[in-house]
N, C-alpha and C positions, 0 to 999 in steps of 0.2 A: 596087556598090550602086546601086538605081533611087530613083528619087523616091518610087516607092511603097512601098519598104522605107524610106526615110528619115524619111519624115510618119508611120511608125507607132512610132517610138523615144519612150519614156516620156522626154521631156527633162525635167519638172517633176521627177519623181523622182530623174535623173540630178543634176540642179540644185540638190537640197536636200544632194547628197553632194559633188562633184565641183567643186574647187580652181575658181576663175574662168579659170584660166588654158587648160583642160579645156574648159570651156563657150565661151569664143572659137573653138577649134580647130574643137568642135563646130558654129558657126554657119560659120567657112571651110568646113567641108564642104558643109554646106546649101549653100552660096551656089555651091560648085562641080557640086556634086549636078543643084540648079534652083535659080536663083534665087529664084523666087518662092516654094521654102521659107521664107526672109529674114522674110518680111511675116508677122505673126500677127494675127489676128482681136482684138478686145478682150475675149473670154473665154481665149482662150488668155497672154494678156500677162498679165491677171488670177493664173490659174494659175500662172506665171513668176514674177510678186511673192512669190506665196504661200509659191514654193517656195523662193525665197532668201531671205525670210524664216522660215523655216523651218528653212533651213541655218543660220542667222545664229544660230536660237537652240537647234539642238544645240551648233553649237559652242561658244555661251555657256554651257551647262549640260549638260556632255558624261555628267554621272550619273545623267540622269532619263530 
């Protein structure tokens, strides 16, 4: 996998599904991929909030 395949993985979306323990893994890879995957911009971090926030609250209301 290149860096240019890596930067295009929907991770918010992965984020709002995928165990924390999942989303570590996924940031080892980055960090082995390029580092400079690591660093996100402050709309992207944004997005990131959004999206474990998100998980947070499927998982609290898993019938809606």
């Amino acid at each position: 996998m290149t860096a240019g395949h890596f930067d295009h993985m929907p991770v918010g979306p992965l984020s709002m599904a995928e165990p924390t323990d999942v989303e570590s893994e996924m940031v080892k890879l980055a960090q082995a991929v390029d580092p400079a995957l690591e660093h996100l911009s402050p709309a992207q971090l944004a997005a990131l909030d959004l999206a474990h926030g998100l998980g947070r609250s499927y998982a609290a209301n898993p019938s809606r």
